[in-house]
N, C-alpha and C positions, 0 to 999 in steps of 0.2 A: 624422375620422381616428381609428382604433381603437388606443386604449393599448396598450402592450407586453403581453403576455402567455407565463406560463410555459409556458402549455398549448398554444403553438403551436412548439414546442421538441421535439426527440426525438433518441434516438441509435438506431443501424440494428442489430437485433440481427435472428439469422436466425428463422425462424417455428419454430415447434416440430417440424414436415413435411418442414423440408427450406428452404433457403437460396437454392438456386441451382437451376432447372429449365430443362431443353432440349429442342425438339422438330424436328422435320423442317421446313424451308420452307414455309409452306402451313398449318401447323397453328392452327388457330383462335384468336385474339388474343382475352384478356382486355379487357375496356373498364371495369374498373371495379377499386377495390383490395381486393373481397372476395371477389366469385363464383370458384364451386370452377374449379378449370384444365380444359381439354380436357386428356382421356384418353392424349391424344397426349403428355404434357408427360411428361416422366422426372426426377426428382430426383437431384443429383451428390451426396449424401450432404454429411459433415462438410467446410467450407474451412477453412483456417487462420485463427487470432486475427486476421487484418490484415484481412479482410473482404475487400471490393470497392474498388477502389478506382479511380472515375473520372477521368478525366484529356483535356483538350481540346487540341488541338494547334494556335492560330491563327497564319497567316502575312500579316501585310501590305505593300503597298509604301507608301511612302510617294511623296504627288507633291508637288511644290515650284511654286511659282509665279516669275517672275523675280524675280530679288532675292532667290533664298533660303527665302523663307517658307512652312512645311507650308502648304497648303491643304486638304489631303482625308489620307485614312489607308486604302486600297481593301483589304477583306479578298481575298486570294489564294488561300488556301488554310486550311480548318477542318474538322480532323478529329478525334473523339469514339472515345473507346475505353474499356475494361473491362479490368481485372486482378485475378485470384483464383485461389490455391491448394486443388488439388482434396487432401484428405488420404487418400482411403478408396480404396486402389491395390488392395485386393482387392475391393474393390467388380467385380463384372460390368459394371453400368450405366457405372463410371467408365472403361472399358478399352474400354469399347467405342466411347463417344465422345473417349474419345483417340486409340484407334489403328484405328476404322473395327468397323464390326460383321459383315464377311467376314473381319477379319483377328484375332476374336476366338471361341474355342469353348469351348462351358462345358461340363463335364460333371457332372450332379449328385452329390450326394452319396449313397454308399452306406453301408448298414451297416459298420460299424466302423472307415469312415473321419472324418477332421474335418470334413469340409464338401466343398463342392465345387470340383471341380479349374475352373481356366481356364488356355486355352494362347490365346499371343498371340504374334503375325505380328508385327515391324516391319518394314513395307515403303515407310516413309518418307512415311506417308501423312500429306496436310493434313486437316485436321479440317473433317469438311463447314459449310459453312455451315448454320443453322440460327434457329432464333427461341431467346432467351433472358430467361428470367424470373427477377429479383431479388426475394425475396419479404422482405419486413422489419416490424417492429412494435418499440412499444414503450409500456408502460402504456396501453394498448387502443388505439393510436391504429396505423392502419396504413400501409405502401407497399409500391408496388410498381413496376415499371421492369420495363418490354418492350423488348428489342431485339427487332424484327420480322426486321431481316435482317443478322446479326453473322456478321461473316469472325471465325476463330478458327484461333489458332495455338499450340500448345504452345510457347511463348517459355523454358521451363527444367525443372530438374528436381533436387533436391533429392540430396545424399549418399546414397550407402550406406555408415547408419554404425551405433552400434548408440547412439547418444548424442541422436543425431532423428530423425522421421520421414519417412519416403520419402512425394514427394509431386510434382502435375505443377501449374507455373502455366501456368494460361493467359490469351492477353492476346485481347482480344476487338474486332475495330472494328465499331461499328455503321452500316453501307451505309442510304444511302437506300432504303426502299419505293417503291412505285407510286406511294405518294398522297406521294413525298417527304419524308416523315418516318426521321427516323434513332430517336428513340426518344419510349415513349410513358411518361407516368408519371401515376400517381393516388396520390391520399391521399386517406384517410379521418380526420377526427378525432373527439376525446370531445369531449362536453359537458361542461364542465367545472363541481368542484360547487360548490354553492351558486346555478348557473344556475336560472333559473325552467325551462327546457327539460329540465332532470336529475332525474328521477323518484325 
């Protein structure tokens, strides 16, 4: 049995690239928590301080035997989801996959303007489903968390105030894939020093 160890401990901080990344259905799955993403992947820019925050939803019945007594506990119902706050509302990339990329137009920026314009549709549109990637590290040690096929929903949105920032949560469930899987996760860890392995 392996002693407790500090170096198998971490808190989830976002990558320096980017936190949260989304792609079309279909697009190529990471299998490992280092190699660079398919091309296909788009980064949601800065979330809020509360991060991600997973949450599993189980329902069971319980069966009784005569006399009262549990016997069994039959899961019913278990379902897995994602919540995070997108902050970067003038972000393109974030506008787009909140409110559909027909229902968003950008127009670049011209001399002697600030930047460039976006004009956006709300046509009540759901957030297509898609694959999402949680990318996280922390003193060398890395993760990362594939939703392969996450229904997503703009579940809130943030004041317009001039006291905080305007911003869109969204809550994420992750659907089973083909091969049945609801999500995939890797880690990487350090050697830790003083290890004969640690150069």
């Amino acid at each position: 049995m392996a002693n407790p160890s500090a170096n198998n401990v971490a808190a989830a901080k976002p990558n320096a690239a980017g936190g949260i990344y989304y792609g079309p259905l279909g697009t190529a799955l990471p299998t490992d928590a280092s190699t660079e993403l398919d091309e296909g992947f788009t980064a949601l820019g800065y979330i809020s301080e509360d991060g991600i925050t997973p949450s599993r939803d189980v329902s069971s019945e319980q069966i009784k035997a005569w006399g009262g007594d549990v016997v069994a506990a039959l899961v019913t119902d278990d379902a897995k989801s994602f919540e995070f706050t997108l902050l970067e509302v003038f972000s393109a990339d974030v506008q787009k996959f909140v409110h559909g990329a027909d229902n968003v137009v950008v127009t670049p920026a011209v001399p002697g303007t600030s930047g460039e314009a976006i004009a956006i549709k709300d046509t009540a549109f759901k957030v297509e489903d898609c694959v999402l990637v949680f990318e996280m590290q922390h003193d060398g040690k890395k993760r990362r968390v594939v939703v392969s096929n996450a229904d997503c929903n703009v579940s809130g949105e943030e004041p317009y105030t001039d006291g905080g920032l305007s911003a869109y949560t969204i809550s994420a469930t992750a659907l089973k894939d083909d091969d049945g899987t609801r999500v995939y996760e890797y880690l990487e860890g350090v050697v830790p020093a003083g290890d004969p392995g640690n150069p």
